[in-house]
C-alpha positions in Angstrom: 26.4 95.3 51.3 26.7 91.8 50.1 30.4 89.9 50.5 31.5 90.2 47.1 35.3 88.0 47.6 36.2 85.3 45.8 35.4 82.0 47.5 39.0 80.4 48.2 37.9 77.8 50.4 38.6 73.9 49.9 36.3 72.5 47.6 35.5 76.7 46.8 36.8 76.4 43.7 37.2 79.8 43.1 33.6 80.8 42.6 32.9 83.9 43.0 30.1 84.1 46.0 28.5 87.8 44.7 28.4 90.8 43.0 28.3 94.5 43.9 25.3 94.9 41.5 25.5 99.0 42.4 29.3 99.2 41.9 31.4 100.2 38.7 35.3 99.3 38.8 37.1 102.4 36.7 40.5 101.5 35.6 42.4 104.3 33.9 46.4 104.9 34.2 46.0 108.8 33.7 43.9 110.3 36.8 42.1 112.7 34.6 40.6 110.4 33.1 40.0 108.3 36.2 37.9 111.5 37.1 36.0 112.3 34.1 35.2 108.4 33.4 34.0 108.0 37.2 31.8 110.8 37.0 29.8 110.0 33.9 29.7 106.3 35.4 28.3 107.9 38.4 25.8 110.0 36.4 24.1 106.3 35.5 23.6 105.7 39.1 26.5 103.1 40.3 28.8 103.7 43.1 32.3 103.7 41.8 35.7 102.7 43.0 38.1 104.2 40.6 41.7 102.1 40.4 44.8 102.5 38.3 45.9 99.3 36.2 48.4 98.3 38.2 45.6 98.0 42.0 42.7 97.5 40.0 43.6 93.2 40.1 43.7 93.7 44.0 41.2 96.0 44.0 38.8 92.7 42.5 40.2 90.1 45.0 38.3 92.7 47.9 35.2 93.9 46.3 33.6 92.4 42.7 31.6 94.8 41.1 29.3 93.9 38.2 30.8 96.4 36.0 33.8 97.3 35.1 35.2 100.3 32.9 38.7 99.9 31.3 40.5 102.5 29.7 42.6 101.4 27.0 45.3 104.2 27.1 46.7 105.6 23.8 47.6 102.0 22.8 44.4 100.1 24.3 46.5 97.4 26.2 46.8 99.4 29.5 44.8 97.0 30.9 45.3 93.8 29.1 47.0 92.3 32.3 43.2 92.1 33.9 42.3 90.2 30.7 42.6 87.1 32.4 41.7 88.1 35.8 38.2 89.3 34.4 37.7 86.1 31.8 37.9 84.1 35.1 35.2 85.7 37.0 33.0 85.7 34.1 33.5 82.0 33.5 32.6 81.1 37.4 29.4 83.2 37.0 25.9 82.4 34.9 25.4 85.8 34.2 29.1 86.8 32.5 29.7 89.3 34.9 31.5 91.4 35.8 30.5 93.3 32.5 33.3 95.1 30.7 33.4 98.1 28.8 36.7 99.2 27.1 37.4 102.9 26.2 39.5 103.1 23.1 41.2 105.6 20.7 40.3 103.5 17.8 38.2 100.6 16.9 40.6 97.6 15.2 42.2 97.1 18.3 38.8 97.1 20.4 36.7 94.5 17.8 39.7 91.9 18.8 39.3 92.1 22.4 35.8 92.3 21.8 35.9 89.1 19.8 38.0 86.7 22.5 34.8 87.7 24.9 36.0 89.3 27.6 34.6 92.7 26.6 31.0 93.3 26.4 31.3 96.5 24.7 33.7 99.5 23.6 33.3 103.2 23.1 35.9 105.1 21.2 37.1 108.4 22.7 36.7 111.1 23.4 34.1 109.5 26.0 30.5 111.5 26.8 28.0 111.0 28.8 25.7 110.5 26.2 27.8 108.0 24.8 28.1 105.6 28.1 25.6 105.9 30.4 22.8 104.6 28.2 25.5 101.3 27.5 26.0 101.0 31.3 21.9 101.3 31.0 21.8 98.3 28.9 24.1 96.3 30.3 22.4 96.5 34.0 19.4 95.7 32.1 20.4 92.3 30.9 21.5 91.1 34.5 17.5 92.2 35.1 16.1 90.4 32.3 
């Protein structure tokens, strides 16, 4: 497994040294959904370490996955604390990872985060297998390309 911790070193600057390219962070306040979210991540073939929003920021100083699945909550800013946490590892990394994927009850709310770029894509609830595995799919298939 490659060390995936944040370079804090003098003259480190903060970059980020590697990704888990096999692991999906799932963020979710309600465990329920923690479950059901993890699964259909799992179902696109990534390992997953499943976090509520308030250990998912310590959860990225130990292990950075290239993925990361938010769930918005009823008001999509359960996780809008990480905002800036995740905008900082993209910007230290040519390939914009981690990638992140925000499950939302509506869309309004999800085309603004989308817009200040630290989402890569949202699905609206209810969420389906069908629905995100082939985005996960895509995603993991830009890091290749």
């Amino acid at each position: 497994m490659p060390d995936s911790r944040i370079d804090d070193a003098p003259g480190g600057g903060g970059w980020v040294t590697a990704f888990d390219y096999g692991l999906a962070l799932v963020v979710a306040s309600s465990p329920v959904n923690r479950i059901v979210v993890s699964r259909i991540v799992q179902g696109a073939g990534l390992k997953v370490q499943a976090e509520t929003p308030e250990d998912a920021a310590t959860a990225l100083e130990v292990r950075v996955p290239a993925t990361v699945v938010l769930d918005g909550g009823a008001d999509n800013r359960e996780c809008e604390h990480l905002m800036a946490k995740l905008q900082t590892l993209r910007d230290n990394t040519d390939a914009r990872t981690p990638f992140v994927i925000l499950l939302t009850t509506h869309d309004p709310l999800a085309d603004e985060a989308a817009s200040d770029g630290a989402i890569d894509a949202t699905v609206t609830k209810p969420i389906t297998p069908e629905r995100l595995q082939p985005l996960i799919h895509r995603l993991l298939e830009r890091l290749r390309a």
